[in-house]
DOBAVEX-935312 format. One line per field, with one value per residue (C-alpha): residue number from 1; x, y, z. Coordinates in Angstrom, 3 decimals, decimal comma, padded with zeros to 6 digits. Layout:
REM residues N
num [NUM;...]
c1 [X;...]
c2 [Y;...]
c3 [Z;...]
END
This chain:
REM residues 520
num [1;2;3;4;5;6;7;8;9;10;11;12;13;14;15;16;17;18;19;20;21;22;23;24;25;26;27;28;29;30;31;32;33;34;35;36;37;38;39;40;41;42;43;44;45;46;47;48;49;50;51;52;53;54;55;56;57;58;59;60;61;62;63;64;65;66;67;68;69;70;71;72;73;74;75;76;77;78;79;80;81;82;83;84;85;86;87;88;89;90;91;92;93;94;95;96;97;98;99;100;101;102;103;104;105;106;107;108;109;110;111;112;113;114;115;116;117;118;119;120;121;122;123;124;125;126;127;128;129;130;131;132;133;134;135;136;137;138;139;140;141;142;143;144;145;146;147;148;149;150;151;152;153;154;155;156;157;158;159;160;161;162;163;164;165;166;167;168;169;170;171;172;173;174;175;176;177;178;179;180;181;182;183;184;185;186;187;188;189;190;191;192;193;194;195;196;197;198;199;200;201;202;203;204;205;206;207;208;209;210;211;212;213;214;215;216;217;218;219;220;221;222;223;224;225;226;227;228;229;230;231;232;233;234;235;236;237;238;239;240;241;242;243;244;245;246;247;248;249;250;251;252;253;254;255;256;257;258;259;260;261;262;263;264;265;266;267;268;269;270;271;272;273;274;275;276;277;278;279;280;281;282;283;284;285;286;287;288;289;290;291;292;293;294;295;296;297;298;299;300;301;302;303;304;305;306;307;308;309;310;311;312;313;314;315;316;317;318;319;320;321;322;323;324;325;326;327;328;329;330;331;332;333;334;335;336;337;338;339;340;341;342;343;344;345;346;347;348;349;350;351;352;353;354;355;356;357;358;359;360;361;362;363;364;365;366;367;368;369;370;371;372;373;374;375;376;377;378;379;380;381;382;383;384;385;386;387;388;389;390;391;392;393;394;395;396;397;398;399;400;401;402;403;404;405;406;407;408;409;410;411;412;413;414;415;416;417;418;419;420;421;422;423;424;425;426;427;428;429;430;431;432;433;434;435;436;437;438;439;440;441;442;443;444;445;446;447;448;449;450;451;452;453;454;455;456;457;458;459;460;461;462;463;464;465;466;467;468;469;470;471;472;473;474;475;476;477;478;479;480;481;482;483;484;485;486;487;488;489;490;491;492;493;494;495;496;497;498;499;500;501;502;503;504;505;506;507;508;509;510;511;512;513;514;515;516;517;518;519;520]
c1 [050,243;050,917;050,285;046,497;046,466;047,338;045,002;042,427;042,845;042,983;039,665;038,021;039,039;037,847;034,243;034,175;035,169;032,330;029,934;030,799;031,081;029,013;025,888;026,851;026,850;023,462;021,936;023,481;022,022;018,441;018,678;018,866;018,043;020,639;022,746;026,560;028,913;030,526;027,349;026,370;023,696;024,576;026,183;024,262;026,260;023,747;025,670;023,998;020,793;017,474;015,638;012,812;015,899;018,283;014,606;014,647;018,070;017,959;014,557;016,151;019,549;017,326;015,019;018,442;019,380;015,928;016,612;019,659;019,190;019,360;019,906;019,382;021,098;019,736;022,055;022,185;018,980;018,822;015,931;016,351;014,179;014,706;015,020;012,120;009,743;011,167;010,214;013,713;013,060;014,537;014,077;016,147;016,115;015,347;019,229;018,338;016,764;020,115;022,026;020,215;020,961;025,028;026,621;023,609;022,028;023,685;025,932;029,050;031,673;029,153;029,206;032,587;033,660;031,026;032,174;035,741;034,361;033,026;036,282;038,937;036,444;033,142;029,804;027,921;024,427;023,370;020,221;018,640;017,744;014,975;013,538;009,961;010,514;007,295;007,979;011,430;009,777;006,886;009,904;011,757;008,660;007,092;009,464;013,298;011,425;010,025;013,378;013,263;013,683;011,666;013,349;012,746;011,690;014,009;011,601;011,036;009,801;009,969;011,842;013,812;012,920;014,009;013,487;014,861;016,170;017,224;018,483;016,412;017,795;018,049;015,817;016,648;014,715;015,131;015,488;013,476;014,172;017,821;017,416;015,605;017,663;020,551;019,180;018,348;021,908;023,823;021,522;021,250;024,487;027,460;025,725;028,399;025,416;026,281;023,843;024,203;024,240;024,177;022,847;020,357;020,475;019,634;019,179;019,016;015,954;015,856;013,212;011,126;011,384;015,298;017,027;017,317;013,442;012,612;015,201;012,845;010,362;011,412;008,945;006,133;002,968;000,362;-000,698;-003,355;-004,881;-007,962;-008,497;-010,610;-009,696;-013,095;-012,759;-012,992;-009,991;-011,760;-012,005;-008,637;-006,999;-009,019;-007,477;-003,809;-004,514;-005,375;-002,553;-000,487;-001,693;-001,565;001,609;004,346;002,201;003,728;001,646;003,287;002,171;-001,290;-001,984;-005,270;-004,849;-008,251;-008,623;-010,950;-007,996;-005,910;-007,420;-010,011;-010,606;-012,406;-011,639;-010,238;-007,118;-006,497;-006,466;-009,602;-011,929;-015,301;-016,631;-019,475;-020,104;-023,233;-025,713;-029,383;-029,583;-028,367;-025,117;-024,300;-021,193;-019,320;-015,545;-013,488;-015,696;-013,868;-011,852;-014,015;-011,552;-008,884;-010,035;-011,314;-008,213;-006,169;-008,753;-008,285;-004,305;-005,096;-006,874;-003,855;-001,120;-003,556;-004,323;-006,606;-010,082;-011,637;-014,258;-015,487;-018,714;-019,903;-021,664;-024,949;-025,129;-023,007;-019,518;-017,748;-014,096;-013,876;-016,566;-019,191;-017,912;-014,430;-015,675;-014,704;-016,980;-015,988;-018,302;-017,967;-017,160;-020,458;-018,414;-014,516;-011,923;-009,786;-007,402;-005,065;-001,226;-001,459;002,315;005,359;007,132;005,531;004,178;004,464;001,769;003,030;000,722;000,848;-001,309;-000,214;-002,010;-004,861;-004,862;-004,250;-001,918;-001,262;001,522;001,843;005,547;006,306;008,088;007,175;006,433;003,977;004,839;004,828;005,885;003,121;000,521;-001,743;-004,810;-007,503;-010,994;-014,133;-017,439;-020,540;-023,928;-027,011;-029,472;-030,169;-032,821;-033,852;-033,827;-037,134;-038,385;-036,820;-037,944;-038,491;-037,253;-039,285;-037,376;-039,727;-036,425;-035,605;-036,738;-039,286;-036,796;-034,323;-033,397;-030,660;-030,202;-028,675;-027,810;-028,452;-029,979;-028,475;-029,273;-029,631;-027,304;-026,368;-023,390;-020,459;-016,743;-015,245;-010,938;-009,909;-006,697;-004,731;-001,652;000,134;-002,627;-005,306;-007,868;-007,667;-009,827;-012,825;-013,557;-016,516;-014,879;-017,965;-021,634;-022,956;-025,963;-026,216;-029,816;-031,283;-031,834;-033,571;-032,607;-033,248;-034,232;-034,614;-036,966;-037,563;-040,996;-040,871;-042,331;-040,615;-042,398;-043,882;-042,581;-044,682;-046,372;-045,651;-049,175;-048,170;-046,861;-043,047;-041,682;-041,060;-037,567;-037,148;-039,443;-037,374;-034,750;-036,559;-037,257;-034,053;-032,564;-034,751;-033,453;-029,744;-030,458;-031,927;-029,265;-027,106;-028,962;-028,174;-024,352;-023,472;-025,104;-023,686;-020,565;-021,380;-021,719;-018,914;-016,969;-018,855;-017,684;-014,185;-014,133;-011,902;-011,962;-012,672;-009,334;-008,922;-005,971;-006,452;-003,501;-002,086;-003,733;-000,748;001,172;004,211;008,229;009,970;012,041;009,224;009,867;012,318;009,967;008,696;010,845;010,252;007,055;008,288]
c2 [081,199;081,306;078,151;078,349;081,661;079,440;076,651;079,010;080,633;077,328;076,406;079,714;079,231;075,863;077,117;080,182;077,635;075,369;078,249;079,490;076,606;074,422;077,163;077,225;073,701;073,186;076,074;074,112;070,527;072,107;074,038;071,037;068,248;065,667;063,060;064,286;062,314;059,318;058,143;054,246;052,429;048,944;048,626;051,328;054,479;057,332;060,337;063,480;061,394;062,701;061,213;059,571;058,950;057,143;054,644;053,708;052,740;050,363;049,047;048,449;046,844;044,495;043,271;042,380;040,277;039,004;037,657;035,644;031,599;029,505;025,723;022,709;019,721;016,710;013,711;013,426;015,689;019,629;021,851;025,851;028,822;032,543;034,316;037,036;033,149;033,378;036,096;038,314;041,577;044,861;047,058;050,268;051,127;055,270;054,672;057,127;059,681;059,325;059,871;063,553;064,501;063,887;066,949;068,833;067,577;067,573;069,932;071,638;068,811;065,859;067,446;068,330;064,359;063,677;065,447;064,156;060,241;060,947;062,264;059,653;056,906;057,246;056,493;053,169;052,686;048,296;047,459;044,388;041,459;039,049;036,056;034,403;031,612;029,814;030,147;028,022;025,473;025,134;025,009;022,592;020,206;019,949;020,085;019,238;016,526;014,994;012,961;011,384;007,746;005,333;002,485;-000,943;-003,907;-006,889;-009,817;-013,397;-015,993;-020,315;-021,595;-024,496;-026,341;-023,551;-019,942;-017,131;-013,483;-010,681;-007,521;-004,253;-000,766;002,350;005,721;008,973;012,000;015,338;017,296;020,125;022,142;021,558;022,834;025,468;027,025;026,388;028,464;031,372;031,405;031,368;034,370;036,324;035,953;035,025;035,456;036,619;037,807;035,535;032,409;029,894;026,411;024,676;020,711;019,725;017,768;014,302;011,711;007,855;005,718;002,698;000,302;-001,105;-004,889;-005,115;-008,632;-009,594;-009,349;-010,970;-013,797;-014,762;-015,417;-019,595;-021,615;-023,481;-021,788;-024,000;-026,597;-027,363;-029,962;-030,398;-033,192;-032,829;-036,158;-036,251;-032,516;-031,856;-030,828;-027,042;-026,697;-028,669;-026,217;-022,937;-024,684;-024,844;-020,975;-019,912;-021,070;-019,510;-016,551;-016,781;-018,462;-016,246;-014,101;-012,151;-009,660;-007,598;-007,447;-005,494;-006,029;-008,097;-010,621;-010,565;-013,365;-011,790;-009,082;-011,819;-014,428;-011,582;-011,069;-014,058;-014,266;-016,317;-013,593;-014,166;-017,966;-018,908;-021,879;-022,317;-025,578;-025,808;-023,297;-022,940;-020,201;-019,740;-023,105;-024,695;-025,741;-024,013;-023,539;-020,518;-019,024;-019,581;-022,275;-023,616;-020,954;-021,705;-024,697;-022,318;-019,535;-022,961;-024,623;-021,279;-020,708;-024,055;-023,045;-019,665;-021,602;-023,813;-021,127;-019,049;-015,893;-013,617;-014,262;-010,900;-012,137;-015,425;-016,696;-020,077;-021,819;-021,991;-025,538;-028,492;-028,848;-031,980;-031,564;-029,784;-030,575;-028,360;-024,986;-025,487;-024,296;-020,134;-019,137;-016,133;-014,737;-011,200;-009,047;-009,992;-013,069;-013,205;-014,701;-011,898;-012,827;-010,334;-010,984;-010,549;-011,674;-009,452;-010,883;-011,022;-014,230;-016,046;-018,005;-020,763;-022,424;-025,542;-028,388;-032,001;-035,109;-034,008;-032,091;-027,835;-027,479;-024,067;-023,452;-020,460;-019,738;-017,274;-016,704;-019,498;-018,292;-020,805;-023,444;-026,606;-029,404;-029,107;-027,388;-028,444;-026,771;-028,859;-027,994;-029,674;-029,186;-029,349;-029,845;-027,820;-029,168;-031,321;-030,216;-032,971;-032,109;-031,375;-033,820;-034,021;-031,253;-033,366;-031,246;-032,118;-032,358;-032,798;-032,745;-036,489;-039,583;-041,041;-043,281;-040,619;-040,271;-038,270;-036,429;-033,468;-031,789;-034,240;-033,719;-031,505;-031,603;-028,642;-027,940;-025,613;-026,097;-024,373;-024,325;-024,615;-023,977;-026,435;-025,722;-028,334;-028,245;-031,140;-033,472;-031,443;-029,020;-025,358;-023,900;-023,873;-020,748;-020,598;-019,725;-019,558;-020,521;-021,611;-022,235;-024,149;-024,637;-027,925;-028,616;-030,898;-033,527;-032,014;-034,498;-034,247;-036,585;-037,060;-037,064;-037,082;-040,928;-043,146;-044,627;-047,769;-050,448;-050,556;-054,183;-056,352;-057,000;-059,922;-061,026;-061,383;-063,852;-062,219;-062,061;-059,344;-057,144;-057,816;-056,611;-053,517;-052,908;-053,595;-051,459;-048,531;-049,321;-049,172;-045,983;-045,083;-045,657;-044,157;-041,380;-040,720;-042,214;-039,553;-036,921;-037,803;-037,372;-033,684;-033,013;-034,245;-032,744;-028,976;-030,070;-029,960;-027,725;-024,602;-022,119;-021,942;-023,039;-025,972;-025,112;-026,844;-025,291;-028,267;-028,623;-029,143;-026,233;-027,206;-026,866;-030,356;-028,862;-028,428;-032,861;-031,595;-029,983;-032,925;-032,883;-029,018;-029,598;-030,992]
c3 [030,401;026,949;026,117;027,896;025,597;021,917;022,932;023,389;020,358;017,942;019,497;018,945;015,429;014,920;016,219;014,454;011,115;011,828;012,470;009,228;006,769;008,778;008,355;004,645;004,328;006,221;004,195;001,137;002,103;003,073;-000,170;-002,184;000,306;-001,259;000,574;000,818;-001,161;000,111;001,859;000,893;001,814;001,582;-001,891;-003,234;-003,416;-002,822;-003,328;-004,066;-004,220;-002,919;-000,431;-003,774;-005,906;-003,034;-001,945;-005,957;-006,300;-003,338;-004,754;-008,261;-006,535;-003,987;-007,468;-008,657;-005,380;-005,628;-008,756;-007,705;-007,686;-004,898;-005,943;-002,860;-003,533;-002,655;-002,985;-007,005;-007,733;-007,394;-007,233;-007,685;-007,206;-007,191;-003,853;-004,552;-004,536;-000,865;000,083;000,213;001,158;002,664;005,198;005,206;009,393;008,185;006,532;003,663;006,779;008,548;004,973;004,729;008,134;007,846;008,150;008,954;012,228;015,658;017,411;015,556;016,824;015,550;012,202;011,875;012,856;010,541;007,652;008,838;008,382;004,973;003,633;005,250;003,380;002,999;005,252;004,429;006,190;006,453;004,845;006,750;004,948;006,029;004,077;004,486;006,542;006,073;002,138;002,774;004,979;001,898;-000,836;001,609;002,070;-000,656;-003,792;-001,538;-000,177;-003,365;-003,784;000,019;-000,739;001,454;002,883;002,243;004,119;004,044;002,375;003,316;000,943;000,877;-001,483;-002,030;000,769;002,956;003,877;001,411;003,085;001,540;002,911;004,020;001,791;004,020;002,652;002,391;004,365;004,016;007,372;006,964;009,992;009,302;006,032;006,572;008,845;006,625;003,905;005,888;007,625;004,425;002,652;005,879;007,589;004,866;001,616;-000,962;-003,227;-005,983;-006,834;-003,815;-004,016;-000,574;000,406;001,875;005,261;004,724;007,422;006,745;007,397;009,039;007,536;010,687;008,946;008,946;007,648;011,576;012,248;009,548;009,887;012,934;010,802;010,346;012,158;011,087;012,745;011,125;008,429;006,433;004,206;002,233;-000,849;-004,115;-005,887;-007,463;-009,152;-012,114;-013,945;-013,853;-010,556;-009,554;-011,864;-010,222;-006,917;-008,234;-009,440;-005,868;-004,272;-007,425;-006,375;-002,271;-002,395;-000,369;000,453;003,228;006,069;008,507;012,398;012,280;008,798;007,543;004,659;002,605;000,568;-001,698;-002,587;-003,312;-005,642;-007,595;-009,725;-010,833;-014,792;-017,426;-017,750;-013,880;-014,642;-013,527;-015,402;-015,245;-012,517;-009,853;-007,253;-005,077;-006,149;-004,230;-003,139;-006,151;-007,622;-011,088;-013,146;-012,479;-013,343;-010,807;-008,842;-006,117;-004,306;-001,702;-000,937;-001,193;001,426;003,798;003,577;004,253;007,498;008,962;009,028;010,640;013,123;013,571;013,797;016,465;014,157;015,177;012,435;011,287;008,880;007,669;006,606;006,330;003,083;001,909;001,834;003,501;001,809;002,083;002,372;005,939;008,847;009,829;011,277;009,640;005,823;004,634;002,557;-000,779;-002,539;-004,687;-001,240;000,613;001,708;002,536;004,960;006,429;009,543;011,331;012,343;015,609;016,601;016,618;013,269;009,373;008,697;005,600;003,475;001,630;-000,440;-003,088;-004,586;-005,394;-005,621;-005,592;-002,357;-001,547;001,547;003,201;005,491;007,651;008,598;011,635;014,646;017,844;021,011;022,339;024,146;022,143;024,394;027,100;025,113;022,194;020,478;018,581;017,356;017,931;015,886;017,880;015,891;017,464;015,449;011,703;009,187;006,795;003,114;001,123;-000,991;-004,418;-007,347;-010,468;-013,658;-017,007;-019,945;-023,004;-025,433;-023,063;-023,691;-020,762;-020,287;-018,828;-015,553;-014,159;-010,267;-011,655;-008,146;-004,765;-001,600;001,484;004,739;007,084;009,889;012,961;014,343;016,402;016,153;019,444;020,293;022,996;024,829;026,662;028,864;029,926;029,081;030,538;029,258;030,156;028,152;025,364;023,239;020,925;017,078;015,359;015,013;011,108;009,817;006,486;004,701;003,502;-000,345;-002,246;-004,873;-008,157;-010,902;-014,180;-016,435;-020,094;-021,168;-024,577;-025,593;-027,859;-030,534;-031,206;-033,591;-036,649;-036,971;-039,720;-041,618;-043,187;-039,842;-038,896;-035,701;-032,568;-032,598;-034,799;-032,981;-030,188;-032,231;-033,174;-029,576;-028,387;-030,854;-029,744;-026,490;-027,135;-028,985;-026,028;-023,403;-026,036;-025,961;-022,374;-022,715;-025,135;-023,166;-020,044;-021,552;-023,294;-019,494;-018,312;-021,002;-020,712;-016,906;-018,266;-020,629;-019,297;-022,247;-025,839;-026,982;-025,042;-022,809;-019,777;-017,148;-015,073;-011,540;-009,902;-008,514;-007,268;-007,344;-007,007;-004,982;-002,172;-002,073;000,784;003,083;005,332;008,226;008,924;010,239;013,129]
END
């Protein structure tokens, strides 16, 4: 009974306590509405604060985390920023609302425990931390991923005699999800609140033309020929410059070679001369005349190795080194032979003149069946125009004793290009390739009509012979005449630039001696 009578007692006490100091206390917080001391708010200690004062010192110590510097490395290179550019920002949860009520809200055992927590050690209310999300992904994408390294194809190329490899080089990407998420763990979750420095994720990249695809580049797809022994040395060195620039050319599956991108542009500084190209009908000298014979030969091997033709046009006029239907026409970008590789591997254009004749070779990966099936291509002519009759050009400045066809005769011509298939001996198939017209042209002739002058006759009479003499020596002077023209032509035909530097017409390595028995 006596102890029911003590515990009884200590309990009255305790509420008569609270009711006293606790009322004093309340009436001293409402008085001067001030957080009690030992209350933080994250770091911020906001003791004897008021609500206005408590909001500014956890403005002024989040500027100061917004200030902080957050570096991303990326393998050797870094890039930094401030976490305010993020977007860091607080949000206090009503912390500083909760601060003012300790002590003062709540029934008389909630504020005495209260009161009780402050004293062992103090209150501290979180402030939560968010950053802008789409302001990382931006930072991650744009500047991170500045340094992503793209991979590199492994490369094929002829030389030697044989076919050249090298190895493909892995890139670099950024993973920007990964590294997104990385950032906003480590300055949410376990940020120390010191200046962070944290790597990015970075994944390798596989090239899609590794060394073992391209290794299966190594067969001979198809081969081409075409002559021009009776060039000039302009135009048979404008046919050693296009295969210069052709030669190892390399295009991946889907991509379209353009000849036009390839051998333009057509100028002395690309190494170009000036020789005969076909202009409105007639024939006139032009830089770079003859890469017409480059983009025909290169077509006729496209034929041969099966690749699917984009563009080509045909000539003007007849040519002579290819049949009808088998010519590839370039002219500014109006004209141009494009052809698609349509296999699985990169092909390979190897290109080279020698003796007097341009050669392409188109190197790839076989999957046709060459023991019981062949391919050839027939020309089929629709129809023959005869040429005008000749234009006769007078030349008053000529002698009427010159003569000279300064551009012959063409005859018209519609024709079709057709793709024959055989297997085993027999033929499958027959697919059109193209239809060409090509326009007649007349002989163009030029004539002297100035007349030469009679010889002067001897009053006193003078034998015979010497005005034979006279007349023959007009004559000779004459022919001479036209000899040394003739040969101002022919030289203005060979002339390749002011200084006289004629480039070789031959482009080839003496190594390429070797290549004969690949072709079978």
């Amino acid at each position: 009974m006596k102890r029911h009578v003590s515990y009884f007692y200590a309990v009255m006490v305790l509420t008569v306590s609270l009711m006293l100091f606790g009322n004093a206390f309340c009436v001293y917080a409402a008085e001067n509405n001030t957080i009690t001391k030992g209350v933080f708010i994250d770091e911020v200690d906001v003791s004897g604060l008021t609500a206005i004062e408590a909001e500014n010192k956890i403005i002024d110590f989040v500027n100061e985390l917004r200030e902080r510097e957050i570096s991303i490395l990326v393998e050797d290179n870094t890039v930094s920023t401030k976490l305010g550019d993020l977007g860091y920002s607080h949000n206090t949860n009503n912390a500083i609302e909760q601060a003012l009520e300790l002590g003062t809200a709540g029934n008389l055992i909630k504020r005495y425990k209260d009161l009780k927590d402050i004293a062992q050690g103090g209150i501290t209310y979180p402030l939560e931390f968010t950053l802008d999300e789409n302001k990382v992904r931006e930072l991650v994408a744009t500047k991170v991923s500045e340094f992503n390294l793209d991979p590199v194809d492994a490369t094929v190329s002829r030389k030697n005699g044989e076919m050249s490899y090298t190895d493909h080089i892995l890139g670099k990407k950024v993973d920007i999800e990964a590294t997104v998420l990385g950032i906003v763990d480590a300055i949410t979750n376990s940020w120390d609140r010191n200046n962070i420095v944290l790597d990015a994720y970075i994944e390798d990249v596989t090239p899609i033309y590794t060394r073992d695809v391209m290794e299966q580049c190594n067969t001979l797809l198809g081969s081409f020929s075409t002559e021009y022994a009776d060039s000039a040395e302009g135009r048979a060195a404008n046919l050693a410059n296009g295969a210069r620039l052709i030669n190892n050319t390399v295009i991946y599956p889907g991509e379209i070679f353009s000849g036009y991108e390839y051998l333009s542009p057509f100028t002395g500084k690309n190494g170009y001369y000036v020789a005969g190209a076909y202009s409105k009908g007639k024939i006139i000298d032009s830089v770079g005349g003859g890469a017409c014979q480059v983009t025909t030969t290169l077509y006729n091997a496209a034929l041969e190795a099966e690749l699917e033709i984009v563009e080509r046009k045909a000539h003007s006029m007849t040519i002579s080194y290819v049949n009808l239907s088998r010519d590839a026409a370039i002219a500014g970008t109006y004209k141009d032979l494009k052809f698609m590789n349509n296999t699985d591997v990169p092909i390979l254009i190897q290109a080279y003149t020698k003796g007097r004749k341009i050669t392409f070779n188109i190197w790839g990966h076989e999957t046709r069946d060459t023991d019981n099936r062949r391919i050839e291509f027939e020309t089929r002519v629709l129809s023959e125009t005869a040429p005008p009759a000749d234009v006769i050009v007078e030349d008053s400045s000529k002698p009427v004793t010159y003569r000279k066809v300064t551009q012959s005769a063409h005859t018209g011509y519609k024709a079709e290009l057709y793709k024959v298939i055989y297997e085993n001996g027999v033929e499958v198939s027959r697919t059109l390739i193209n239809k060409s017209s090509y326009s007649p042209a007349p002989r163009y002739i030029t004539v002297g009509t100035k007349a030469v002058p009679e010889a002067p006759k001897d009053p006193e009479g003078s034998d015979i012979e010497d005005d034979n003499e006279d007349i023959q020596e007009q004559g000779n002077e004459s022919g001479l005449e036209n000899n040394q023209e003739e040969e101002q032509e022919t030289q203005q035909d060979n002339m390749t630039n002011p200084d006289g530097q004629l480039q070789g017409d031959i482009f080839w390595d003496s190594d390429w001696d070797e290549e004969g028995p690949e072709d079978d």
